[in-house]
NUMARLO-512409 format. One record per residue (C-alpha): residue number from 1; residue in one letter; x, y, z. Coordinates in steps of 0.2 Angstrom, whole numbers, plus 5000, padded with zeros to 4 digits. Example, Ala and Ser with C-alpha at 12.3 -4.5 7.8 and 13.67 -1.06 7.14 Angstrom:
@num 1; residuo A; x 5062; y 4978; z 5039
@num 2; residuo S; x 5068; y 4995; z 5036
// end
This chain:
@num 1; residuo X; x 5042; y 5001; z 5147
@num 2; residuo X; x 5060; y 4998; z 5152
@num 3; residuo X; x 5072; y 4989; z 5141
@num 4; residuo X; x 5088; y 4984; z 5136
@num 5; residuo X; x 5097; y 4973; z 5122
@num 6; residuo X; x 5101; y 4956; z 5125
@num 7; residuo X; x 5118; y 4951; z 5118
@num 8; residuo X; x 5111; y 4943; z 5101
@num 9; residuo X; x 5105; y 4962; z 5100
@num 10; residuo X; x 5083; y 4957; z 5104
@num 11; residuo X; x 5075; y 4971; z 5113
@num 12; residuo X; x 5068; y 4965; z 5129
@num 13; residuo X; x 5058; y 4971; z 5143
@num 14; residuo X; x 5055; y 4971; z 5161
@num 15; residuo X; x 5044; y 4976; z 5174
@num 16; residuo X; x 5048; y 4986; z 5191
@num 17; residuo X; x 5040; y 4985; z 5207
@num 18; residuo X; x 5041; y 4989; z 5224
@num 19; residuo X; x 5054; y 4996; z 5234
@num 20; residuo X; x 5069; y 4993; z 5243
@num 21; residuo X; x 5082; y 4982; z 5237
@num 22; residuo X; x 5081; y 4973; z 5220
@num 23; residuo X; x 5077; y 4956; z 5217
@num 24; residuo X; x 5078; y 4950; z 5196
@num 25; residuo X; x 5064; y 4940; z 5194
@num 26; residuo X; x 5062; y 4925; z 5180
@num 27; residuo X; x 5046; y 4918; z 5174
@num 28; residuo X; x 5041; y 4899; z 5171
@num 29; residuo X; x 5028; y 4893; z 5156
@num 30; residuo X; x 5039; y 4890; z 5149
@num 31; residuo X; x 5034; y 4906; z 5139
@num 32; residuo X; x 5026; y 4913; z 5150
@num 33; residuo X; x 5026; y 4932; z 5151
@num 34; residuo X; x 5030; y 4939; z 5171
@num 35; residuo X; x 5014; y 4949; z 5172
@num 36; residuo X; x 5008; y 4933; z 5183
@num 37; residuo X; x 5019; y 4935; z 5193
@num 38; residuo X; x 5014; y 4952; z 5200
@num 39; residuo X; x 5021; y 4960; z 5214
@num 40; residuo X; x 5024; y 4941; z 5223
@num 41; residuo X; x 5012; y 4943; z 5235
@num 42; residuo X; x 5017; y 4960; z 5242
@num 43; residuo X; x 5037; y 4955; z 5244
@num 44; residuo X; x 5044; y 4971; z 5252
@num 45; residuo X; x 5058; y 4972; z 5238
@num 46; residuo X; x 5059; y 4981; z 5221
@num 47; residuo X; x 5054; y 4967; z 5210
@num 48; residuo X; x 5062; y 4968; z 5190
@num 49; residuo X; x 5052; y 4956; z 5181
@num 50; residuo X; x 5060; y 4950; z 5165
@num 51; residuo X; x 5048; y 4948; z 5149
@num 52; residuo X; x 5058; y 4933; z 5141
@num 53; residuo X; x 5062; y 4935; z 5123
@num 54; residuo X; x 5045; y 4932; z 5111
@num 55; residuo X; x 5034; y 4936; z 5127
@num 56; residuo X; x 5025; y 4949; z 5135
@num 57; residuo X; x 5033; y 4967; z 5128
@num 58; residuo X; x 5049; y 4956; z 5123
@num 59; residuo X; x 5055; y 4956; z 5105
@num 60; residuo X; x 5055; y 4941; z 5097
@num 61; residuo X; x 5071; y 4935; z 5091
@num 62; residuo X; x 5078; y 4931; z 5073
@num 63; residuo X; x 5087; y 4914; z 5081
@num 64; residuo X; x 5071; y 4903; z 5087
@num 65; residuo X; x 5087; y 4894; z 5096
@num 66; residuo X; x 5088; y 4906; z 5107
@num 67; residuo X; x 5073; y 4902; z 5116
@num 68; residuo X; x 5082; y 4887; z 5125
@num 69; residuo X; x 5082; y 4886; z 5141
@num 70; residuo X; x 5100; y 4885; z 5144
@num 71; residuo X; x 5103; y 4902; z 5131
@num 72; residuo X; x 5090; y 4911; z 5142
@num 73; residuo X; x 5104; y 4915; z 5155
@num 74; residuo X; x 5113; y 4926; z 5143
@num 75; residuo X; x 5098; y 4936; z 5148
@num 76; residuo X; x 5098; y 4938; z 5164
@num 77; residuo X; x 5117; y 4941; z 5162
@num 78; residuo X; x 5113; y 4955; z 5150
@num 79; residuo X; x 5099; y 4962; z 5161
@num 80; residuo X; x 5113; y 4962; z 5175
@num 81; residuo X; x 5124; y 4971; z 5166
@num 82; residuo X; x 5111; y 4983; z 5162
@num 83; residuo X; x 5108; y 4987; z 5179
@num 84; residuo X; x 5122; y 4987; z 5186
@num 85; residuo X; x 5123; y 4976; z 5199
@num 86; residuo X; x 5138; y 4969; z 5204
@num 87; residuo X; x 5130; y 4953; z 5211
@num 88; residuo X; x 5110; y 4953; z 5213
@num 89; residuo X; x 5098; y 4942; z 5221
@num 90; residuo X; x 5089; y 4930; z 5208
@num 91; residuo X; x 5072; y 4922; z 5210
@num 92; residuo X; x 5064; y 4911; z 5197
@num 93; residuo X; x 5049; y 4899; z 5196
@num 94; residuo X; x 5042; y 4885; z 5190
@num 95; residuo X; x 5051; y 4884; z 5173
@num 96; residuo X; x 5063; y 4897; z 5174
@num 97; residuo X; x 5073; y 4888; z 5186
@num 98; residuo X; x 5080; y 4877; z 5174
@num 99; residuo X; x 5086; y 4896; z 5166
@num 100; residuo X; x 5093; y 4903; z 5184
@num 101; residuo X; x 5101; y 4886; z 5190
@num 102; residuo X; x 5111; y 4889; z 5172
@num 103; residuo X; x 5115; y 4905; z 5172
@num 104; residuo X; x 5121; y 4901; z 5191
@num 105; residuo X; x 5132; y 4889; z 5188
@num 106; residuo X; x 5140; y 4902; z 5172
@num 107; residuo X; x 5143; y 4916; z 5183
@num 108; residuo X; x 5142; y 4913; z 5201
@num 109; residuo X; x 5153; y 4928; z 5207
@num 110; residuo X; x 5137; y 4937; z 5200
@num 111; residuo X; x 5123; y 4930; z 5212
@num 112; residuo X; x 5121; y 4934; z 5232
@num 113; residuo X; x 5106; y 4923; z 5234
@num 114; residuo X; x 5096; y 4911; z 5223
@num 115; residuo X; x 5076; y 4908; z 5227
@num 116; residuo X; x 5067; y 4895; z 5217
@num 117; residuo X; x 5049; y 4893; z 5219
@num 118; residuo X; x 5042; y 4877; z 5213
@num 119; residuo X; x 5057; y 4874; z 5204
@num 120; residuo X; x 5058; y 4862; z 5187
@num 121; residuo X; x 5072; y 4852; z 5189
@num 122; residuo X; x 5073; y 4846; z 5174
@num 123; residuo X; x 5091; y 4857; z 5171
@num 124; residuo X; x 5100; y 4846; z 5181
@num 125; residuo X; x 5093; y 4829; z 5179
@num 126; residuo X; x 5079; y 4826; z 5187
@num 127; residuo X; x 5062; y 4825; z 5175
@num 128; residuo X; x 5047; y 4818; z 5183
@num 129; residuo X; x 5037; y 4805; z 5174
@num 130; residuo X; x 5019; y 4803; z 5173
@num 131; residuo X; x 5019; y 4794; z 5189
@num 132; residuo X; x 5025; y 4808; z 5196
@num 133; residuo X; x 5010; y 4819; z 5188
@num 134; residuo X; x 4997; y 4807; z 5194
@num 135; residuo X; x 5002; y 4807; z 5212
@num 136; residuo X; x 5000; y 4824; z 5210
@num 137; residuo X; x 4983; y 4824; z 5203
@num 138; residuo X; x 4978; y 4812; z 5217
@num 139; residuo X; x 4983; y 4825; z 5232
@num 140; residuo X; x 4965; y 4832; z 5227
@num 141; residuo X; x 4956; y 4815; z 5223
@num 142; residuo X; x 4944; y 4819; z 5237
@num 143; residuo X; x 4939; y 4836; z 5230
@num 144; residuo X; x 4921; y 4835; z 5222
@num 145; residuo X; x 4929; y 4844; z 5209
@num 146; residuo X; x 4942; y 4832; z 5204
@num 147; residuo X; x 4931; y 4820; z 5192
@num 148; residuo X; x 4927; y 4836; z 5180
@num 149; residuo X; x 4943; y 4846; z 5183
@num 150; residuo X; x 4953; y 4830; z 5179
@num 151; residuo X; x 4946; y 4825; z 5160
@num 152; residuo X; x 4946; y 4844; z 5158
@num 153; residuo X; x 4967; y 4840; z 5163
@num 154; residuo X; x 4969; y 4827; z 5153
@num 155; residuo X; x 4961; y 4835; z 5137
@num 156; residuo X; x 4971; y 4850; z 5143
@num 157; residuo X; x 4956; y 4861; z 5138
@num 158; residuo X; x 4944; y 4871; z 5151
@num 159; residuo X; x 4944; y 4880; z 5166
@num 160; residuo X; x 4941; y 4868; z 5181
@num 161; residuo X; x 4958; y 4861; z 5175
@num 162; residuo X; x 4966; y 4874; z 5184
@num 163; residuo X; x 4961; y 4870; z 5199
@num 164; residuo X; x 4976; y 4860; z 5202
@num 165; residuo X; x 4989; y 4870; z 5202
@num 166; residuo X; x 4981; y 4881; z 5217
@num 167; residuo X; x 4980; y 4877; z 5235
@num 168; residuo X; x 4959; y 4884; z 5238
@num 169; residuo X; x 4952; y 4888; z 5225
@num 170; residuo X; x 4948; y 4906; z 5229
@num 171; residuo X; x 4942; y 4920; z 5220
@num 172; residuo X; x 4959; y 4927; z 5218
@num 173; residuo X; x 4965; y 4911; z 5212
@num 174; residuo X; x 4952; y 4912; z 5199
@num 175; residuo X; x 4956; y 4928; z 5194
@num 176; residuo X; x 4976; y 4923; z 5192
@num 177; residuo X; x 4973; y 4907; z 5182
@num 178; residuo X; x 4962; y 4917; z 5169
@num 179; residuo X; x 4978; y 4924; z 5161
@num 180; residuo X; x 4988; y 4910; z 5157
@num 181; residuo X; x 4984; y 4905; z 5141
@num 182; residuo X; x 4985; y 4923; z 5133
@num 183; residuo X; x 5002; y 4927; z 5143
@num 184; residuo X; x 5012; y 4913; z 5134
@num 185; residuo X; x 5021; y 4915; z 5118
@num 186; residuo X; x 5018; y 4900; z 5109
@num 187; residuo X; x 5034; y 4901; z 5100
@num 188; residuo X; x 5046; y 4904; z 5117
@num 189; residuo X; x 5034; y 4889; z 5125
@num 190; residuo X; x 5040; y 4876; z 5111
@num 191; residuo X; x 5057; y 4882; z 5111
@num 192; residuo X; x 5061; y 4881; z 5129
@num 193; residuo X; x 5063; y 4862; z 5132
@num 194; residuo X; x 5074; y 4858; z 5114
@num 195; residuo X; x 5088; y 4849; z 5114
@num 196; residuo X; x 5103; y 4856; z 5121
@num 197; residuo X; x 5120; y 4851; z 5121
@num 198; residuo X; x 5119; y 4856; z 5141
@num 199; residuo X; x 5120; y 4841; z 5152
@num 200; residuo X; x 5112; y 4838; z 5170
@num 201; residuo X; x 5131; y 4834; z 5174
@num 202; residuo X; x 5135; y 4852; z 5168
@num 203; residuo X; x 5125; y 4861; z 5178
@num 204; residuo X; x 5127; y 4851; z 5193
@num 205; residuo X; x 5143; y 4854; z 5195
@num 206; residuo X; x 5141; y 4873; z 5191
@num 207; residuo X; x 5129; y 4872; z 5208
@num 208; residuo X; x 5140; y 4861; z 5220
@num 209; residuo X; x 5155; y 4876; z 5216
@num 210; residuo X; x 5141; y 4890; z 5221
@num 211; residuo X; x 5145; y 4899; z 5238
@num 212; residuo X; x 5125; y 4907; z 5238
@num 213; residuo X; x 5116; y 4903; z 5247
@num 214; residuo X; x 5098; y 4894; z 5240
@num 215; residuo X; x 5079; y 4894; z 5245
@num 216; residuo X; x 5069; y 4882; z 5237
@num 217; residuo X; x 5049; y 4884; z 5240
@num 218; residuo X; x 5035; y 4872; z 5235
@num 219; residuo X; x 5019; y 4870; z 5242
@num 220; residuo X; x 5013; y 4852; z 5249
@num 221; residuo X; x 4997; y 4854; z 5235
@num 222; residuo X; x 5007; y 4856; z 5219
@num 223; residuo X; x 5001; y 4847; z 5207
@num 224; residuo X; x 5018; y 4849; z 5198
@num 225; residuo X; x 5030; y 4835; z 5203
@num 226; residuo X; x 5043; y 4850; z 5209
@num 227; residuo X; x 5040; y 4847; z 5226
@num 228; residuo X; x 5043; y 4829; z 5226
@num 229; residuo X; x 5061; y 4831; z 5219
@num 230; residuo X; x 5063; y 4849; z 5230
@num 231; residuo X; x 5073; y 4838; z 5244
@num 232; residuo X; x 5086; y 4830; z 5229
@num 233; residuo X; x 5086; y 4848; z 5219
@num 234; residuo X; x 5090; y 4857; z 5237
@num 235; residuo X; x 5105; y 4843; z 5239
@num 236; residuo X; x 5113; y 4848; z 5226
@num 237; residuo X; x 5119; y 4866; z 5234
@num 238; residuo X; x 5133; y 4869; z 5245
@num 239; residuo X; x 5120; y 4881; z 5256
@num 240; residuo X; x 5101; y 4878; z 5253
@num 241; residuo X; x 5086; y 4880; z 5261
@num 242; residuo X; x 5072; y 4869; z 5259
@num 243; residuo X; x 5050; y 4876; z 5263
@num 244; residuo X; x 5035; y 4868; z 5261
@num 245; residuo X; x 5020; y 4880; z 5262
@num 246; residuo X; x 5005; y 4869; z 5268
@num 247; residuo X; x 4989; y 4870; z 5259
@num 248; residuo X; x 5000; y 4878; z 5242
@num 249; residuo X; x 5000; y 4875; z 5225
@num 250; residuo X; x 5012; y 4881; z 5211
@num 251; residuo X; x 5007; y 4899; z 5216
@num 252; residuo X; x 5011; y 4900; z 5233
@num 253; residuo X; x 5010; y 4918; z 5233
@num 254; residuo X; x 4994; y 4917; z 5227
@num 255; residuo X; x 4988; y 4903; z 5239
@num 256; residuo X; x 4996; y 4911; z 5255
@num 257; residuo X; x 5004; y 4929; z 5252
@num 258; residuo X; x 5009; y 4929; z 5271
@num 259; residuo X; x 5017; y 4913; z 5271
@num 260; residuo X; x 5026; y 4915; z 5257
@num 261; residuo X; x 5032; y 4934; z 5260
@num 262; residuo X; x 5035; y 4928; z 5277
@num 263; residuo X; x 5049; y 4914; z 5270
@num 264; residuo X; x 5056; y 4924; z 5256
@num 265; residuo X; x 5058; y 4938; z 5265
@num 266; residuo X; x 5065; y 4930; z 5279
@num 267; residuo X; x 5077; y 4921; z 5268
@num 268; residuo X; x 5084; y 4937; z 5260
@num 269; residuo X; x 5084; y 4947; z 5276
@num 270; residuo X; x 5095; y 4937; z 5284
@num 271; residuo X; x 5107; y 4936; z 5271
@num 272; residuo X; x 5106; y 4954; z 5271
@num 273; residuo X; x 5111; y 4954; z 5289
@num 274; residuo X; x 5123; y 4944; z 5286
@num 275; residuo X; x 5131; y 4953; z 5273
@num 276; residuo X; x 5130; y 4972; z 5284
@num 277; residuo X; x 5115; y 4977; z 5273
@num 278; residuo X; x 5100; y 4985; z 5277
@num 279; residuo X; x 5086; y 4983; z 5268
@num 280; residuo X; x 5077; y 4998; z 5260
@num 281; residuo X; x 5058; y 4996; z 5266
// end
């Protein structure tokens, strides 16, 4: 397994696959280790998956500080560094969008394009509130399932819960939704969201001076209140894109590989157009 050492001096892995040109890849959870992310649903790119310190085949670090969200992007500057890239293509979900917004607004010579998938948006100011939640457990009110999925949510215990974080509930969805318990780490999970001297201010700014270009997906089904702060969170870039996937969840590659290939890659492949590059298939 391929590694590197963060700054702090933590051994930490990531994943490759694919082909073609890379695309550094940051997992949500928070705490989550990237093996649910998979290969994103076939993306035509080489796909390095970043195990985030205290998960996956990650080391855990001596500072439990460091798994704060905001000190997460000295991770992804350290993985940089250790590829090589001048400037790379960074995609995060869920979570880890709080860690890429950061790191973008730190060192924005360093990125060519940002894509956020389901994005949290608690980084730069806006955190959903319970309303928010149950407007999101009540897109699937009219599911026979909801009744029983919904103590299971509330009790945050049992399968059916799940259910509402995918758009049908298929058998691949089931199959995807089976790991996430024992792919978080416990420890990187708690520490994510502590309190950090960062403010929404900060990191606002850091976006309104970045020159890439953004993609921001969501899928109209998520339970998580993402997508209803995606047309604020997109505002907040000099150049950003906004997709809604119907009948998608907090997985959309999951719920609809071809859609979601379809907008990510043709997000990418333009800017690769636009930049003289060609894309290694």
């Amino acid at each position: 397994m391929p590694s590197f050492l963060a700054h702090d001096g933590t051994e930490l892995a990531y994943h490759v696959t694919g082909t073609g040109e890379p695309l550094v890849c940051v997992p949500g959870g928070p705490g989550r280790a990237s093996r649910y992310l998979g290969d994103l649903g076939g993306l035509p790119r080489r796909l390095i998956r970043l195990d985030g310190r205290g998960t996956g085949d990650s080391a855990t670090p001596a500072d439990p500080g460091t798994y704060r969200w905001d000190r997460l992007a000295e991770d992804v500057e350290a993985l940089r560094e250790h590829l090589g890239l001048d400037r790379m293509d960074l995609l995060a979900h869920s979570a880890g969008a709080n860690v890429a917004v950061r790191y973008a607004g730190l060192r924005p010579a360093r990125l060519r394009s940002l894509c956020l998938v389901a994005p949290s948006p608690v980084a730069v100011g806006l955190t959903p509130t319970e309303e928010d939640w149950q407007a999101g457990l009540e897109l699937r009110a009219h599911e026979p399932w909801y009744a029983a999925a919904l103590a299971e949510f509330l009790a945050d215990e049992g399968v059916e819960r799940h259910r509402f974080f995918y758009g049908p509930w298929t058998e691949r969805a089931a199959a995807h939704s089976a790991g996430a318990e024992e792919e978080c780490g416990e420890a990187a999970a708690d520490g994510f969201y502590a309190p950090s001297p960062v403010t929404p201010e900060e990191v606002r700014a850091g976006l309104a001076a970045l020159d890439a270009p953004a993609l921001l997906l969501t899928g109209d089904l998520d339970v998580h209140p993402c997508r209803l702060h995606a047309r604020p969170f997109a505002a907040l870039f000099r150049d950003a894109t906004l997709v809604t996937l119907p009948g998608a969840g907090h997985f959309p590659w999951v719920d609809d590989l071809g859609a979601f290939v379809s907008a990510v890659s043709g997000f990418l492949d333009e800017l690769a157009g636009r930049d003289g590059l060609t894309r290694r298939a």
